[in-house]
C-alpha positions in Angstrom: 0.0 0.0 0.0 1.5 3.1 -0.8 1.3 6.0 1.8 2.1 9.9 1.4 3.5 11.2 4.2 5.1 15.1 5.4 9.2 14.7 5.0 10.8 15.2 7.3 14.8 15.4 8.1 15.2 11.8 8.8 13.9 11.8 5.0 16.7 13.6 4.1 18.5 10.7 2.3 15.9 9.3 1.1 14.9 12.2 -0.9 18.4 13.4 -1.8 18.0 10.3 -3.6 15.3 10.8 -5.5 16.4 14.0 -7.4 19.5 12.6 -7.7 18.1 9.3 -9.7 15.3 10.4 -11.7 16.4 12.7 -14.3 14.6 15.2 -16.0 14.7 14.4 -20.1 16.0 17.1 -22.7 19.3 17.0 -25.3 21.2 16.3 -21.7 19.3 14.6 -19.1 19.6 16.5 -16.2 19.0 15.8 -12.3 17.8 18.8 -9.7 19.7 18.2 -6.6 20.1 19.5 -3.0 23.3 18.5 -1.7 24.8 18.1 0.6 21.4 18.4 2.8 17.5 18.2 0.5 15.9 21.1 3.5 19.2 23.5 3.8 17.3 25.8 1.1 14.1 25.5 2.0 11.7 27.7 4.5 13.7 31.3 4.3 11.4 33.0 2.9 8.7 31.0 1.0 6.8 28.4 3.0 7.9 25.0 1.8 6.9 21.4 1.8 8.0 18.2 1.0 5.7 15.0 0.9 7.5 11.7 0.6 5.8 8.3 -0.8 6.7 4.8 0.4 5.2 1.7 -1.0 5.8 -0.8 2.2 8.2 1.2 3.1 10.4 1.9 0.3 10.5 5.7 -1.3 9.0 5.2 -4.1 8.4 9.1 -4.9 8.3 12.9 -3.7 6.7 16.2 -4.4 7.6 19.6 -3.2 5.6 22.9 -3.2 5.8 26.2 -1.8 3.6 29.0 -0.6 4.8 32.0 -2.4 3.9 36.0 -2.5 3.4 36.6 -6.0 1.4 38.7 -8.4 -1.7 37.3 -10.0 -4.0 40.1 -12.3 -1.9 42.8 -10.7 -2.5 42.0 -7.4 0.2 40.5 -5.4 -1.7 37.1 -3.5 -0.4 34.4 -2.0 -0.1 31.2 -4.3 1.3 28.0 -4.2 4.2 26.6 -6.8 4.1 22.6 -6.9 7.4 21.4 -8.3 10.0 18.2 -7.4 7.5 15.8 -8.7 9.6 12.8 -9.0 8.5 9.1 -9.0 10.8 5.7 -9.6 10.5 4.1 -13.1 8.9 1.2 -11.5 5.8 3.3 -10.8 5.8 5.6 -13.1 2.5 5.8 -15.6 0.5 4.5 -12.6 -2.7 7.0 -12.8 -3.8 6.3 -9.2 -0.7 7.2 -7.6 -1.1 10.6 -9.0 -4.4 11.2 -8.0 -3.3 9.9 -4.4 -0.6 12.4 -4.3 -2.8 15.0 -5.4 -5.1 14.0 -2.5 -2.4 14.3 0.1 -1.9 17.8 -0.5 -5.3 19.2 1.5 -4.2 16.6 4.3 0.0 17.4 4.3 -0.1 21.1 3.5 -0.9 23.7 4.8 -1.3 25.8 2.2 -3.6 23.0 0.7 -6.9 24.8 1.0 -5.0 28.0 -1.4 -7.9 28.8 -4.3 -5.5 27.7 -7.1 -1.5 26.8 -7.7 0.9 27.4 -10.8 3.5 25.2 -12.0 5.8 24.4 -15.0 6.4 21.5 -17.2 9.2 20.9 -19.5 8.2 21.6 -23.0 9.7 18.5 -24.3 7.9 16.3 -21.7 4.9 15.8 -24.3 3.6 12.5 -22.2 3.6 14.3 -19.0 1.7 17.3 -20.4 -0.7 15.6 -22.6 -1.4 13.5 -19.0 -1.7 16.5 -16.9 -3.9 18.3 -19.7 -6.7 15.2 -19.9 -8.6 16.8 -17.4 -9.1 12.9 -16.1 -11.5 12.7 -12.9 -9.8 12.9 -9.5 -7.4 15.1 -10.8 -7.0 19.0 -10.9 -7.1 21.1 -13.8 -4.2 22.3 -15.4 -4.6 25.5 -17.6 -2.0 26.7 -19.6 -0.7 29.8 -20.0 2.5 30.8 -22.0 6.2 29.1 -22.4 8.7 30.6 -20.3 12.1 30.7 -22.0 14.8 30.0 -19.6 18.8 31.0 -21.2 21.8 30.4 -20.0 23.9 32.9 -21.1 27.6 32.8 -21.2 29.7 34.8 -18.8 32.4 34.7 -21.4 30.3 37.7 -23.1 30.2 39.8 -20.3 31.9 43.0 -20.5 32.2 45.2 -17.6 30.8 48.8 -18.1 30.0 49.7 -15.0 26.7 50.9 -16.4 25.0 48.6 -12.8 25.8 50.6 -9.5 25.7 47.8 -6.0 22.4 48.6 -4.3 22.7 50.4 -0.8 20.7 50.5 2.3 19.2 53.5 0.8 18.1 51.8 -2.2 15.8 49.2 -0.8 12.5 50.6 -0.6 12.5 52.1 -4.1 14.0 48.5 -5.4 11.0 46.9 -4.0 8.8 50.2 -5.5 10.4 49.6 -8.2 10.8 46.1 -9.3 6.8 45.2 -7.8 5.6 47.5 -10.1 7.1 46.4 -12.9 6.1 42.5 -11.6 2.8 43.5 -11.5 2.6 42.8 -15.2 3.1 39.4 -15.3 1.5 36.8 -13.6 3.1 34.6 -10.9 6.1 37.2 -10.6 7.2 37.6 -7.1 6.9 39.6 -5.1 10.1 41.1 -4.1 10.5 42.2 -0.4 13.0 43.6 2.3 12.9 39.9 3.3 14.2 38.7 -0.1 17.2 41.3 -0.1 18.5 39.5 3.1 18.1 36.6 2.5 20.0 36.6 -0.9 21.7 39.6 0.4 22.0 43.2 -0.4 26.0 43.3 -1.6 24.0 40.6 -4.7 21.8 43.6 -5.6 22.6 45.7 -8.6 20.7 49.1 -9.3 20.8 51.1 -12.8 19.9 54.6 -12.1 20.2 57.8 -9.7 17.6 59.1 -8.8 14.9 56.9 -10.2 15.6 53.2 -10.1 15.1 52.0 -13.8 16.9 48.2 -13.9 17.9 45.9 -10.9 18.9 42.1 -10.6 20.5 40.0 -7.5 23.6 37.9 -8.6 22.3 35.0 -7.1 24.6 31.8 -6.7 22.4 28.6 -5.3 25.3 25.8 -5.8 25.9 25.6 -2.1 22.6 24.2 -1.8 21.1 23.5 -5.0 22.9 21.9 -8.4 21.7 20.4 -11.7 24.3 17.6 -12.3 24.9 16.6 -16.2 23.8 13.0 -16.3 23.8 11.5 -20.1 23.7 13.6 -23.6 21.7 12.6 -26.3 24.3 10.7 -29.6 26.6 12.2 -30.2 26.8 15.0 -27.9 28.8 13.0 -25.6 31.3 11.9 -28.3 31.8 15.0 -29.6 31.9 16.7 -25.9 35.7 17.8 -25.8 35.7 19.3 -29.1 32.3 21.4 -28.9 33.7 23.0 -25.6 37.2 23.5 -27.6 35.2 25.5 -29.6 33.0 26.8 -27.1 35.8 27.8 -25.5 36.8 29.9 -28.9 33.4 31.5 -29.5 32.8 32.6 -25.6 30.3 30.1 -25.7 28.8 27.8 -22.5 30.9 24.7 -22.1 29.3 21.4 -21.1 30.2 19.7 -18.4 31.6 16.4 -17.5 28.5 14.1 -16.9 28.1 13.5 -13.2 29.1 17.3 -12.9 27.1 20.2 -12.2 26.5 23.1 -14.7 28.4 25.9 -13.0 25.4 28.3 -13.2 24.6 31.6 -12.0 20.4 33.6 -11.3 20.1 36.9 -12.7 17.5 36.7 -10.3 14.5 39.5 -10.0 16.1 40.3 -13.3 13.9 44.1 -13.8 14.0 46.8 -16.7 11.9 49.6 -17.0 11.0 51.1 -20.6 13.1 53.8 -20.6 15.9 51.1 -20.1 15.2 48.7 -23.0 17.5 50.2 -25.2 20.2 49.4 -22.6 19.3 45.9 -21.8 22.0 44.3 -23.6 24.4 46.3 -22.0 23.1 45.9 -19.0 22.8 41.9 -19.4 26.5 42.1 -20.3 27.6 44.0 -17.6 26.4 41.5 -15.0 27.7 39.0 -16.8 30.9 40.5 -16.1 30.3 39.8 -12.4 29.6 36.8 -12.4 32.2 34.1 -11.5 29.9 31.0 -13.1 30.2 29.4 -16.4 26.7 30.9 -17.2 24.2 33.1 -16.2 20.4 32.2 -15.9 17.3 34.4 -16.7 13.9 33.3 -17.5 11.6 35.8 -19.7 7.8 34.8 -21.1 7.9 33.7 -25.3 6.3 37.7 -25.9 8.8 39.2 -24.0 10.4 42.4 -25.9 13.9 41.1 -25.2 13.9 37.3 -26.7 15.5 38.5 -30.1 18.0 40.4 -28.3 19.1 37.4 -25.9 19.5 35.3 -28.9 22.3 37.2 -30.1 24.5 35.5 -27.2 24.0 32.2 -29.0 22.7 30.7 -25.5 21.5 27.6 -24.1 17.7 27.6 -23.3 15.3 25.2 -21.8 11.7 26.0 -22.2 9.0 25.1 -20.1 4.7 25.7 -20.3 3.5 27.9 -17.3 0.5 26.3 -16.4 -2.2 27.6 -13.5 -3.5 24.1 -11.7 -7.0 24.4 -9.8 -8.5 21.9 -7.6 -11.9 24.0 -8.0 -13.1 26.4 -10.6 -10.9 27.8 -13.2 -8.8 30.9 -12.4 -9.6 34.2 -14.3 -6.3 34.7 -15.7 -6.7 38.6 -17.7 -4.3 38.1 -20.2 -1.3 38.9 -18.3 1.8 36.5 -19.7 3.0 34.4 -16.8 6.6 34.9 -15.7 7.4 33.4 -12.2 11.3 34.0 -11.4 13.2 30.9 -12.6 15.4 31.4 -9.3 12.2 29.7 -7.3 11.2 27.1 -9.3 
């Protein structure tokens, strides 16, 4: 009998290995890990849970979610993100445990009884979205909204222009100002607060602008808690691995890494531009890639977003994913906003 029960640190193992053995499919299958300790980067700021499944008393799967402040209509609301989904091959397909787990969340968490959630799926996972799309009784309903492109930009392109400024004491209420307004005009965008700024920490921040705060970011390193590990390429990648990062290497390029190792990546986290700074985004994108000390840089924008030509000019990688809202009741009135919740968070 399988049962879904609230992790907890003895779980810690158990659920390290979980992300570390069920790999998320693309060109390089890819595994989400928290090393060396799954709840070191959880409950800071968000409100996070992990529920563990055990089929007579093996760990046969996980889930996490998370309540989050966010914007929704141009509102900021509290929400919840359900993410971590993993289950072992050997129960995989199984229709019954997904409506189970599904189930648990009302009993395990206590943001269960939140009016709606938002997640994202991995474009390329067709079966997984097809699945969660059915609308098949027991189950919530997923409704999409818009792909959010994720890039990985290479810090090899940086160029430091000191165009960015470090964000003071001074500066934090009219970041917040600031970057919440802009937010407002996407849905699931979060909402940044003072709490956010220490917890990533204010010396991460970076202001463009004087008087009037018209671009900021964090620099926001997670590997000390938090690593995607290269597990397998598709043919030939892997063969020809050494001599697309010699040229990588030649065309300021992202390398790949060793499988087993981790993609040395950096958030441009609450990643914000007014108007008036479009014009200067590239400039601006390059100049915090010059402070970066990763391989790569990561920033998420939604497919309509003005700056998606521009970021292809840096030849990145990108993963793309469907932004879906998930309701266990009536469907959310979504106003047309596009959907970008910060990739730092998911």
């Amino acid at each position: 009998m399988i049962r879904f029960e609230a992790a907890t640190e003895a779980d810690d193992k158990e659920l390290r290995a979980l992300l570390r053995d069920n790999d998320m499919p693309s060109w390089v299958n890819m595994s989400l890990q928290r090393e060396p300790s799954f709840f070191a980067g959880m409950n800071q700021v968000t409100r996070d849970y992990a529920v563990i499944a055990r089929d007579d008393g093996q760990a046969i799967g996980m889930y996490t979610c998370s309540q989050q402040s966010v914007h929704f209509n141009g509102d900021s609301c509290t929400l919840g993100y359900l993410g971590g989904l993993r289950v072992i091959p050997s129960h995989r397909n199984r229709i019954r445990i997904l409506r189970d787990g599904y189930a648990s969340i009302a009993r395990l968490v206590a943001a269960g009884s939140l009016p709606f959630w938002f997640t994202s799926v991995a474009r390329g996972n067709s079966p997984a979205r097809r699945l969660l799309e059915a609308g098949l009784p027991g189950m919530p309903r997923y409704y999409p909204a818009n792909e959010l492109f994720t890039f990985a930009l290479p810090v090899s392109q940086g160029r430091r222009i000191n165009l960015w400024r470090q964000a003071t004491e001074a500066d934090i209420p009219g970041m917040i100002d600031f970057h919440n307004r802009e937010a407002s005009k996407f849905q699931f965008a979060t909402v940044l607060s003072e709490a956010w700024i220490r917890h990533i920490g204010l010396q991460h921040f970076l202001v463009y602008g004087e008087q009037d705060i018209r671009a900021c970011l964090a620099i926001w390193n997670q590997s000390a808690f938090k690593q995607v590990i290269a597990k397998s390429y598709r043919p030939p990648l892997q063969a020809i691995r050494p001599l697309y990062n010699a040229f990588a290497t030649m065309a300021r390029r992202v390398r790949l890494p060793a499988i087993g190792q981790p993609f040395s990546q950096t958030f441009l986290a609450f990643a914000t531009f007014a108007d008036s700074a479009m014009p200067l985004a590239v400039e601006l994108l390059r100049d915090a890639l010059s402070q970066c000390s990763s391989e790569a840089a990561i920033i998420a924008l939604h497919d309509r977003h003005p700056l998606m030509a521009e970021l292809a000019r840096f030849k990145p990688f990108v993963y793309r994913t469907r932004i879906y809202a998930v309701s266990f009741a009536d469907a959310p009135a979504m106003d047309g906003r596009p959907a970008q919740p910060e990739a730092a968070l998911l």
